[in-house]
C-alpha positions in Angstrom: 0.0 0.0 0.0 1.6 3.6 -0.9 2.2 5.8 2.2 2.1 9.0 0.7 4.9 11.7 -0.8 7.0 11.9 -0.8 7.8 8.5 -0.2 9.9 7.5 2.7 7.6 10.7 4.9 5.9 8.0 7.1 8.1 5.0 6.7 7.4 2.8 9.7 10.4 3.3 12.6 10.8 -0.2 13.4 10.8 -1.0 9.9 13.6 1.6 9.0 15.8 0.6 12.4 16.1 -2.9 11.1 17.1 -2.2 8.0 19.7 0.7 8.8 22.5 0.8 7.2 26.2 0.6 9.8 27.8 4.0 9.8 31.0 4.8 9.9 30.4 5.5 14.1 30.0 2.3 14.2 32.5 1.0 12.0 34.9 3.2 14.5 33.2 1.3 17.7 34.0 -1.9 16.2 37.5 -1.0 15.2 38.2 0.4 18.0 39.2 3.7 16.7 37.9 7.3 16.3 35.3 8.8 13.8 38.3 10.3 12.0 40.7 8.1 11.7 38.0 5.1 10.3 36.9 7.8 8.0 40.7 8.5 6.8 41.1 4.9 6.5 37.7 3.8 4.6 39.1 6.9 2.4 42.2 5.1 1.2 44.7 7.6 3.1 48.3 6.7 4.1 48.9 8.3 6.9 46.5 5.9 9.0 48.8 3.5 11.2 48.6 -0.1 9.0 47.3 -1.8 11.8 44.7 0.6 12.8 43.7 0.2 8.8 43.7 -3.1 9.1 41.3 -2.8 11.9 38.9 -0.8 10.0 39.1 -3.2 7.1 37.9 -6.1 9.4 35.1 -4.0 10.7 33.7 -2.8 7.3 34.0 -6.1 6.1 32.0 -7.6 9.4 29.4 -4.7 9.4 29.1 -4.8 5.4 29.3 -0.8 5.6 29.8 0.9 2.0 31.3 4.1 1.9 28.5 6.6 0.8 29.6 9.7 -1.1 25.7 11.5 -0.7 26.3 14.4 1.6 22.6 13.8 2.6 23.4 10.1 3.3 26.4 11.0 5.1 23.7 13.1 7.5 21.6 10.1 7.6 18.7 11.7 5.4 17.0 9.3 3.0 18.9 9.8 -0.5 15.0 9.5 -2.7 16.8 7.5 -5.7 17.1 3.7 -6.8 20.3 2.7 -9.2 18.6 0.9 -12.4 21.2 -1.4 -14.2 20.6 -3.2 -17.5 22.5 -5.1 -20.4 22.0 -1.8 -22.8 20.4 1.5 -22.3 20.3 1.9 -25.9 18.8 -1.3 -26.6 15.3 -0.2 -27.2 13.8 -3.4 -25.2 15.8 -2.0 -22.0 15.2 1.9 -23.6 11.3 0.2 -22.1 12.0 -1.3 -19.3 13.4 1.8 -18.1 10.9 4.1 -18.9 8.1 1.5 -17.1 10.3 2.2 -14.4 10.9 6.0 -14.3 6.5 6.1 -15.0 6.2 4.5 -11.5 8.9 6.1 -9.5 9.0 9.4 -10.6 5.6 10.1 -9.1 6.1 8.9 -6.3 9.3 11.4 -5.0 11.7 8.8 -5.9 14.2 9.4 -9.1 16.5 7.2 -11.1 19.9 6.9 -11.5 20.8 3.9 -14.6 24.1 2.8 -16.2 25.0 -0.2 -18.7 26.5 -3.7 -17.3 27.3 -4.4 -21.1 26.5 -7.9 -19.5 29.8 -8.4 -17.8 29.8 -9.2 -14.2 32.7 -6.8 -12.9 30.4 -3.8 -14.9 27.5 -5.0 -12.7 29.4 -4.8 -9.4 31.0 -1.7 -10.4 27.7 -0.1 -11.2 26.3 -1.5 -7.9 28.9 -0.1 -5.7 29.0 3.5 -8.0 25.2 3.9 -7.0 25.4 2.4 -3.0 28.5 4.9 -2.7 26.0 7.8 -4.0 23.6 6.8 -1.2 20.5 4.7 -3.5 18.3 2.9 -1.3 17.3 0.0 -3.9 18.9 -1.4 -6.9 16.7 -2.9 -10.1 19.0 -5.3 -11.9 19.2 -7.1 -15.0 22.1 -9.7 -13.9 24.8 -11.2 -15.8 23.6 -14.3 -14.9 26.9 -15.3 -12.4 26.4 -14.6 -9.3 24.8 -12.2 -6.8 25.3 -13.6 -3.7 28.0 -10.6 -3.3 25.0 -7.9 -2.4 24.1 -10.3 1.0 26.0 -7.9 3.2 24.1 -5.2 1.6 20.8 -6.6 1.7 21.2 -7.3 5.4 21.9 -3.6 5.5 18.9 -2.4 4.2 19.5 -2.1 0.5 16.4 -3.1 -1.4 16.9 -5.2 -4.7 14.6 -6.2 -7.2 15.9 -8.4 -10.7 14.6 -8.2 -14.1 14.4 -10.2 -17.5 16.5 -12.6 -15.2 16.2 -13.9 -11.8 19.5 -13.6 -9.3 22.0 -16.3 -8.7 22.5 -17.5 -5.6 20.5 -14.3 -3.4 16.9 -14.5 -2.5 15.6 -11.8 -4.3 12.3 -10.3 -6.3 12.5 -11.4 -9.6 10.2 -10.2 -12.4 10.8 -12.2 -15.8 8.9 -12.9 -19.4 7.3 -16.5 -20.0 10.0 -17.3 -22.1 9.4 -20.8 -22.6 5.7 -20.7 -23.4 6.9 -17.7 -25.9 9.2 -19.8 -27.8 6.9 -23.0 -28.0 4.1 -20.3 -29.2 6.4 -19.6 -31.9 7.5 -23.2 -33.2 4.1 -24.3 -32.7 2.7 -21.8 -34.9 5.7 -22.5 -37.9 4.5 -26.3 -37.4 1.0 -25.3 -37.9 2.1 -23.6 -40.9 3.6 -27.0 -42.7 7.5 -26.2 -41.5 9.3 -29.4 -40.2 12.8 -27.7 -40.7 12.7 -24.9 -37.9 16.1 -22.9 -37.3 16.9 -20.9 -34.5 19.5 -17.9 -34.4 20.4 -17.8 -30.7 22.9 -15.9 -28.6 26.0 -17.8 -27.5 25.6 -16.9 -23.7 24.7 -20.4 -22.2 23.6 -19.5 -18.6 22.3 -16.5 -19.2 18.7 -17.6 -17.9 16.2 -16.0 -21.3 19.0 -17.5 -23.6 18.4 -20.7 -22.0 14.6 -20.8 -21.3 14.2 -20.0 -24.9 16.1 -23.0 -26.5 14.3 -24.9 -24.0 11.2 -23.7 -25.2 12.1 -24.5 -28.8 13.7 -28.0 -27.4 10.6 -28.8 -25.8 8.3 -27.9 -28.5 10.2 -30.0 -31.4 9.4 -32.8 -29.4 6.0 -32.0 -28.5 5.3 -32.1 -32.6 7.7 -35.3 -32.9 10.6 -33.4 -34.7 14.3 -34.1 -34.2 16.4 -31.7 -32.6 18.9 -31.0 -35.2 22.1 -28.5 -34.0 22.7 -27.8 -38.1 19.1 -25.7 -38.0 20.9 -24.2 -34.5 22.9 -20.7 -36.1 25.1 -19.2 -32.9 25.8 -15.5 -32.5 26.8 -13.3 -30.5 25.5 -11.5 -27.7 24.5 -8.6 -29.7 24.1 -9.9 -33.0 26.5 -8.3 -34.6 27.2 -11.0 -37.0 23.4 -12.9 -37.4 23.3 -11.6 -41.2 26.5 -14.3 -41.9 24.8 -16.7 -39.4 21.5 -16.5 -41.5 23.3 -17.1 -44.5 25.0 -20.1 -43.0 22.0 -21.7 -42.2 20.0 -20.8 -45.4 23.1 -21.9 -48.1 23.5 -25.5 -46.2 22.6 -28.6 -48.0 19.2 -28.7 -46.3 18.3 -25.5 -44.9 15.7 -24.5 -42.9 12.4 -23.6 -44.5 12.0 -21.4 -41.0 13.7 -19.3 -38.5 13.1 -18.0 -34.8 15.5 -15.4 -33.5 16.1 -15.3 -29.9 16.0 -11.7 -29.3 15.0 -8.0 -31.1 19.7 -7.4 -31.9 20.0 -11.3 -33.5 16.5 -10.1 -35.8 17.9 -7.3 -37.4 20.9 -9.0 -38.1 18.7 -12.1 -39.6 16.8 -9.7 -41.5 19.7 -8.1 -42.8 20.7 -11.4 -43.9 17.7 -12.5 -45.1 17.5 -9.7 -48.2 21.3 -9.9 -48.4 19.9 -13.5 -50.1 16.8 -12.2 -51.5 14.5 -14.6 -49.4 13.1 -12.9 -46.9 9.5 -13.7 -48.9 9.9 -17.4 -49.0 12.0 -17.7 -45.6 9.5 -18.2 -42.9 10.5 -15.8 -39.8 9.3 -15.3 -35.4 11.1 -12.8 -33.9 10.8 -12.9 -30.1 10.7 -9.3 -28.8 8.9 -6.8 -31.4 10.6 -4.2 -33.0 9.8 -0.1 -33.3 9.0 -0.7 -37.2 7.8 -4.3 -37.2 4.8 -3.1 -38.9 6.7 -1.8 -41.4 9.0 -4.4 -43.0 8.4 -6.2 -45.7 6.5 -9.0 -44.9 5.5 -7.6 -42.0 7.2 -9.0 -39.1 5.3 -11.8 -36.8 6.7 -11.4 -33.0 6.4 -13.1 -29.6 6.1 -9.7 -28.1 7.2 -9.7 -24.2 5.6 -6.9 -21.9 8.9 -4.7 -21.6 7.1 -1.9 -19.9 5.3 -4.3 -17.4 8.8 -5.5 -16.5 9.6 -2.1 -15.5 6.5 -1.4 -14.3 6.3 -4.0 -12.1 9.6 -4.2 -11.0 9.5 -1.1 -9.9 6.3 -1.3 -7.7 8.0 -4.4 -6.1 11.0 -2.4 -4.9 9.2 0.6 -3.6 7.2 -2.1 -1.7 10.1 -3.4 -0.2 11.0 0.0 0.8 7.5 0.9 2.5 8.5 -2.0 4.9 7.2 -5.5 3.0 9.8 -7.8 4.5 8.4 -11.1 3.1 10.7 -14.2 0.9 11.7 -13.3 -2.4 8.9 -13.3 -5.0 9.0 -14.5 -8.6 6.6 -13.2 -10.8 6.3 -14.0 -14.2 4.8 -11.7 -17.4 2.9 -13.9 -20.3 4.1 -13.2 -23.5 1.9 -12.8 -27.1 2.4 -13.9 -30.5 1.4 -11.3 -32.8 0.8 -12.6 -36.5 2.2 -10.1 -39.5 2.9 -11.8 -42.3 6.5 -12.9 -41.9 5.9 -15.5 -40.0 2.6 -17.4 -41.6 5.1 -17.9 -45.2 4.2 -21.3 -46.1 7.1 -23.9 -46.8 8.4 -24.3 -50.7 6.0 -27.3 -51.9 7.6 -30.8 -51.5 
């Protein structure tokens, strides 16, 4: 339930004591040292005494204090922003999300700081301490898909983090994700429906990054729901951004027996197919599902058939979960999941060449 603006005005006191941060007082008690000289130490300076440094070290470590570099934090006022970090901010899917995000929070007193992860783990741990050093009371996060156990100390501190697209590793955490199985056998179902028994897909090579794998599971699992062998020549590898799907497509469509249809894994890997596609000339007698839509699907020629995920709901939602989290809800993680739609164009109802 909202508690009124701005937003932290009437958070609970109980609530807000157990999920103080440790301040660098505290660090001091612990370390056994004064105000000042933890402060000169947790500031890198050299003219603390080693072992006094040492000290402090133990003591952030034990307390999980971050450094905060928010003069208002540093006061103890309430800094009013959450950190947002995604694969891409100029990805249009994540361009979205954020927006979704920004439409909820902005209302509400609370703004948004965001940054790029470019879907390396040390990017998403350097964005995450950048924003808890700047005093940002929750963090929405599109992980890596390694690990985020390393936020514990900072979730026992209070921090508030919610994930999106992809659920954490190792943390119990909110989660918000797309159906991205039921989204993928949506598509393959409706080639097979179509007539197509050969059914490529133009995936990222990413294993373990969780929509990567839910989606070749989906296609996996839908093959053999219509009795169809897996085949790994009708499975076309890129990378994460796409960058080279247009030589991938042509790969797959120049073998000795090509696919009559494709699915592409996300909105980068279908521009490159596409590209690819009129590169060959066949992008009127290749068959083609695009999970995630695209600005000017509407507009290519055959229009473009999509299993269209709710990117703003992602946001959305996400971003209601974290301010909840924030107004005191102290329950187990939760893991909500967003259905996904196949929308019919053209591109993807081309029939198979006749046998």
């Amino acid at each position: 339930m909202w508690i009124g603006p701005p937003l932290y005005a009437r958070v609970v006191r109980g609530a807000e004591e157990s999920a103080r941060r440790p301040t660098i007082r505290e660090v001091a008690a612990v370390a056994g040292v004064s105000v000042s000289t933890a402060a000169r130490a947790v500031n890198g300076k050299t003219t603390v005494d080693p072992e006094l440094a040492a000290k402090v070290r133990g003591a952030v470590a034990m307390l999980g204090y971050r450094k905060q570099r928010a003069a208002g934090s540093l006061r103890g006022a309430r800094s009013g922003t959450v950190g947002v970090i995604v694969d891409d901010v100029t990805n249009p899917f994540f361009a979205t999300v954020l927006r979704g995000i920004e439409n909820v929070a902005r209302p509400r007193g609370v703004m948004t700081l965001s940054g790029s992860s470019d879907d390396r783990s040390a990017d998403e741990r350097s964005l995450v301490d950048a924003f808890l050093e700047r005093g940002v009371e929750g963090l929405l996060i599109v992980p890596t898909g390694t690990d985020q156990s390393y936020l514990q100390p900072d979730l026992r501190s209070g921090t508030v983090a919610v994930f999106l697209d992809r659920p954490a590793k190792f943390l119990d955490a909110d989660a918000i994700v797309s159906d991205n199985v039921t989204g993928m056998r949506a598509a393959v179902s409706h080639l097979v429906a179509g007539g197509h028994r050969r059914i490529g897909l133009i995936i990222a090579d990413r294993p373990g990054i969780f929509t990567a794998d839910e989606r070749q599971r989906g296609y996996e699992e839908a093959l053999h729901e219509h009795q169809l062998a897996i085949d790994p020549t009708l499975i076309g590898v890129t990378d994460l951004r796409g960058s080279d799907a247009d030589a991938v497509t042509r790969q797959l469509l120049e073998g000795d027996e090509p696919p009559t249809a494709l699915i592409t894994a996300h909105n980068l890997i279908t521009l490159g197919t596409l590209r690819g596609l009129q590169a060959l000339e066949r992008e009127r007698d290749v068959a083609l599902v695009a999970f995630d839509d695209l600005a000017l699907a509407e507009l290519v020629k055959p229009p473009l058939t999509v299993v269209k995920q709710d990117a703003y709901g992602l946001g959305r939602r996400g971003a209601e979960l974290l301010l909840e989290r924030l107004e005191g809800f102290s329950g187990p993680g939760r893991h909500l999941v967003l259905p996904t739609t196949l929308v019919a164009r053209g591109s993807g109802e081309i029939p198979p060449p006749p046998r």
